[in-house]
N, C-alpha and C positions, 0 to 999 in steps of 0.2 A: 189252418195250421194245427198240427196234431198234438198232443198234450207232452209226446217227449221233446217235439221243436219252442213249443213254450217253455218248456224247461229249460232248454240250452241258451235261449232266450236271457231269458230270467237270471238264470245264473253268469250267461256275458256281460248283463246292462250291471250286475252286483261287484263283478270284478272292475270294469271302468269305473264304479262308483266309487270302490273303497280302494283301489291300488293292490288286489290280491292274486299273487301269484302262484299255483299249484300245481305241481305233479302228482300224477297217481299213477303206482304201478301194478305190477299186476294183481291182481287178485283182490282188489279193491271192490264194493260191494255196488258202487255207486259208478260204474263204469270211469267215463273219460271228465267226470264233471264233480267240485268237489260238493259237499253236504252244502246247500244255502243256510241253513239253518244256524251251523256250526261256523260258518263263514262271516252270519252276522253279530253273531256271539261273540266270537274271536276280536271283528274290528269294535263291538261298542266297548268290550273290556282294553283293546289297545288305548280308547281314549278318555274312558274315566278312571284307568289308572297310570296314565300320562307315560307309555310307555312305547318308544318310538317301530318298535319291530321286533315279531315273535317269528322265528323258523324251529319246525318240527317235523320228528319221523317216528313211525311209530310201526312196533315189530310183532307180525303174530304168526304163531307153529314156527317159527326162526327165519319168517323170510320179512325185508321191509315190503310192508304194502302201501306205505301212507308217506308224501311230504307234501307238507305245504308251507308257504312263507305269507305277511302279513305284515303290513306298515311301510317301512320306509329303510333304508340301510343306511344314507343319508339324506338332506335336506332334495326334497324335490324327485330321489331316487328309488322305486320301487325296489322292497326286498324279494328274491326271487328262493326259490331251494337252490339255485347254486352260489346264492350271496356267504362267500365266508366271513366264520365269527372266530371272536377270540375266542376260545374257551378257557381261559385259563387253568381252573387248577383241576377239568376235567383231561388237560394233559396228562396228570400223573398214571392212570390208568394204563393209557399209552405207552408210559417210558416204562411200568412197571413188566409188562408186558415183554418187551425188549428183557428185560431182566428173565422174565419165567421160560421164556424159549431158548436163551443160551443156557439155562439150567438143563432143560428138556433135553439139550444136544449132547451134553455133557461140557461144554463149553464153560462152565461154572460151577461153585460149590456156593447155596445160596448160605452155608455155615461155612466158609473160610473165611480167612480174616481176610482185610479189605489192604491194608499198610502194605504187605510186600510189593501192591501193584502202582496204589496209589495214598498217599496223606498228603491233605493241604499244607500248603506251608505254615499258614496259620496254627497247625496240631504238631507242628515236627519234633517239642519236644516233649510232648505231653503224652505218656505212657497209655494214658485211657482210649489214645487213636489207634492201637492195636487189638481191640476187643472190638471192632468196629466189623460187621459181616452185612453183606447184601439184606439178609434175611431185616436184619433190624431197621436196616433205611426204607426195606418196603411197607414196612408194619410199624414203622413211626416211635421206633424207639431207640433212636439214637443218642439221645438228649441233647441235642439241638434247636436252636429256638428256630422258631419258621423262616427267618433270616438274619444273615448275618447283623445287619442293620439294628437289630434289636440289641446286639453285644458290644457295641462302639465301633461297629464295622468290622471286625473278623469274626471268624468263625470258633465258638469257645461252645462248653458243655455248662449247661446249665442243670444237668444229673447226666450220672453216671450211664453209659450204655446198657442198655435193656434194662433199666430198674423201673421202667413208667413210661407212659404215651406222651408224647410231646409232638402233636402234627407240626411237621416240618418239608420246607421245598428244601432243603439244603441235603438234606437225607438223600434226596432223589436225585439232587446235582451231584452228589458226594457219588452216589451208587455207580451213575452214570459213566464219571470220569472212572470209576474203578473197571467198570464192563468197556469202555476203551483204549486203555492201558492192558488189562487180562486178554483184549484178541487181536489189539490191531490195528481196530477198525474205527472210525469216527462215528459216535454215536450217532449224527441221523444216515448218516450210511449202515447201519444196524438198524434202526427201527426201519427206515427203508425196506429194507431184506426181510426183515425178519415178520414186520406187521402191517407197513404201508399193502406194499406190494400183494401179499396174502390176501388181504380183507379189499383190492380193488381201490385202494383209497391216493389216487392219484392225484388230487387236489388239498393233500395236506402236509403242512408244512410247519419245523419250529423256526424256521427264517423265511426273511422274507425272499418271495421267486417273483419274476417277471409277471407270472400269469395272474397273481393276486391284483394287478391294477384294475381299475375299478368294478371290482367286484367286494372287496370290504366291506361290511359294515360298520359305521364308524358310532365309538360310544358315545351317551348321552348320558347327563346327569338328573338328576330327583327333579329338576324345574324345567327337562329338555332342550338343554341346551349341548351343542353339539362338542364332542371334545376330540383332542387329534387321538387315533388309535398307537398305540406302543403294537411295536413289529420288530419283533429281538434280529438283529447280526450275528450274533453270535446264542446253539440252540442254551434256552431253558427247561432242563427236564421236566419242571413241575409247572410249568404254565407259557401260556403266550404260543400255543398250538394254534393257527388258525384250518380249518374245518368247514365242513356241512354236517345237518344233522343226518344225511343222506348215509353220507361217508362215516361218521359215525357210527351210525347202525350199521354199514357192512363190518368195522371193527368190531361189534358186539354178538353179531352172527358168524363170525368167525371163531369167536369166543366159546359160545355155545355148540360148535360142532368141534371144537377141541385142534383149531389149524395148531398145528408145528408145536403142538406139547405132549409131554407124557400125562396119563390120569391120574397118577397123584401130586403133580402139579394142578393140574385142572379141581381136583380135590383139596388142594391147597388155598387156592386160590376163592374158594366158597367157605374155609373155615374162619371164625373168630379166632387171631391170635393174639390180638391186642383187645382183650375185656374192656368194654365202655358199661356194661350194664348199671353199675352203684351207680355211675355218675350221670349216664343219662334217665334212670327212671325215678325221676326227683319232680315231686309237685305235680303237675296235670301229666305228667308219662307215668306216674305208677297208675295209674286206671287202666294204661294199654301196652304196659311194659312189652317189650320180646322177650323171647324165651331166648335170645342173644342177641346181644350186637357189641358191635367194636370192629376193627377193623383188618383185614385181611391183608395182603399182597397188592396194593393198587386201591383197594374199593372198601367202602364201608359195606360193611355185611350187618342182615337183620333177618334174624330168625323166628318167624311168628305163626302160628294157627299150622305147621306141617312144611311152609313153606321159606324157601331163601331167596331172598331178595339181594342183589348188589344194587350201591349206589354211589355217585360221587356228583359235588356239585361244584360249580367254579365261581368264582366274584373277584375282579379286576376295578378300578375303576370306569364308570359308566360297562359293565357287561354281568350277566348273572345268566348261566347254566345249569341245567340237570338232565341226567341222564340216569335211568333204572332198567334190571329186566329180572327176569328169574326165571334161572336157568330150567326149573322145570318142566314150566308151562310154557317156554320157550317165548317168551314174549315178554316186551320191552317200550320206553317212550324215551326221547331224545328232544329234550327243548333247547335251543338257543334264542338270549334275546340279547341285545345292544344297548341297556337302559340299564340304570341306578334301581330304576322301580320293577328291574325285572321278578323278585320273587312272586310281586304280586299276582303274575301270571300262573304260578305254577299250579295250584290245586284248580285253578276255574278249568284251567285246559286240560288239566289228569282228569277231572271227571266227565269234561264232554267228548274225549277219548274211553269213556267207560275203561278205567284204566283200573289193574286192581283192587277192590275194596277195603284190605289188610293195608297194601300200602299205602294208600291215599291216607287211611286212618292214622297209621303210623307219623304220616308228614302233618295232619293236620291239628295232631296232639302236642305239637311242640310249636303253635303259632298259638 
């Protein structure tokens, strides 16, 4: 047997062993078979940080070359790259998106106000609901606490619009219902159109569809224990997306080649307009401060050594996300995992993706 069939070998006795399922598409360096090395990496880290299933895609010159999935989706069930995850609140990207392209059309003013289309009931008499614009729900300045729930269960201003950052999902559901009310259309019939469809991403969804049956990954908790997945009825803007990281990255190289916006959207969308710097370069970040961060139109932006980075991470119960790229270098990584212990995953897998060295710095300065 020749040393490339002991390889194939090798690498099939490695997948029955640990349960690892891989795609590789083109342009991959390691042809039809993924890295052993990285494969066994991957599974000894899934089980000394008690983490039930990591899926990943990973982006370079702007095309995906890389997914593989790893662990389990549920008890007994191998996770595969077409195993959908929650992403939680890497949905907002998504919904913000939806926002920047009816801007692009002219379909919106991301500075009109929001009231004459849409206010909650909750604000109907509260004058501060009409200072309320796109712009500020995507940039987390509405003053809104992140959900209603935190207020007695309506929706009330805990500061004044645009005076300060207050990440919020309500911003995004509030935007949401205003860009449905301004065209017409039912928001996932708009992200449909506007970003589904674009970027290829035909197995994602803010509710739940037929074809999601057993193909979920379902969440687990810090001890591994399995818990039912939350699958919204009705969509949420800012989370409870289910996805691949496949599908994802097509959303991100769509991103990068500028589908269905104008450039200074796209310029928009890479600038800090919510300043995070005082507050995030405190204690072990000022040794590696950016020279910006804070957050944009959808994504947290972080400007360091020349280059800009987006990022945005998700945490649900039992699920934790991250996804990054920069738009320069055209290149990007997309984690999903299904576990409470998923951050633990994140910097082990960014550097055996030889991922960034600025970035990784950046994530590994605030652990």
């Amino acid at each position: 047997m020749n040393p490339a069939s002991l390889l194939r070998l090798a690498v099939g006795l490695l997948r029955l062993a640990v349960g690892l399922v891989a795609t590789v598409l083109p342009g991959l360096a390691f042809g039809q078979d993924a890295d052993p090395q990285r494969a066994q990496a991957i599974t000894t880290l899934l089980h000394s940080e008690h983490v039930a299933s990591v899926s990943f895609a990973q982006i370079v010159a702007g095309k995906t070359v890389l997914a593989e999935a790893y662990g389990e989706q549920s008890a007994g069930v191998a996770a595969t790259p077409a195993t959908l995850y929650n992403i939680a609140s890497m949905s907002k990207p998504l919904s913000a998106e939806v926002i920047l392209r009816l801007a692009s059309a002219g379909k919106l003013s991301l500075d009109e106000p929001m009231a004459p289309y849409w206010t909650d009931p909750d604000l109907a008499d509260n004058p501060a609901a009409r200072a309320l614009t796109p712009r500020l729900a995507l940039d987390h300045q509405t003053g809104f606490a992140n959900w209603r729930r935190e207020t007695g269960g309506k929706l009330a201003f805990v500061r004044a619009p645009g005076t300060g950052f207050g990440y919020s999902g309500e911003g995004y559901q509030y935007v949401a219902r205003f860009a449905e009310r301004k065209t017409g259309t039912p928001f996932e019939t708009l992200a449909q159109t506007l970003v589904f469809d674009p970027a290829g991403m035909t197995r994602s969804a803010y509710t739940a569809r037929p074809w999601m049956a057993d193909h979920i990954a379902e969440p687990s908790d810090k001890t591994g224990a399995w818990l039912k997945p939350q699958i919204a009825t009705h969509y949420v803007a800012a989370d409870l997306v289910y996805t691949t990281p496949t599908q994802y990255a097509g959303f991100v190289e769509s991103l990068m080649a500028g589908t269905g916006e104008s450039p200074a959207i796209r310029t928009l969308r890479e600038s800090v307009l919510t300043d995070r710097k005082a507050e995030m370069c405190l204690g072990k970040m000022a040794r590696i401060c950016p020279d910006e961060v804070g957050f944009g139109p959808g994504w947290e932006v972080v400007k360091t050594h020349g280059k800009t980075f987006l990022m945005h991470t998700g945490i649900d119960d039992g699920a934790f996300t991250l996804g990054f790229f920069d738009p320069g270098a055209r290149s990007g990584v997309i984690i999903f995992t299904n576990s409470a212990n998923g951050p633990r995953m994140i910097l082990p897998l960014l550097k055996l993706l030889h991922s960034d060295a600025d970035f990784v710095a950046y994530l590994e300065a605030q652990v």
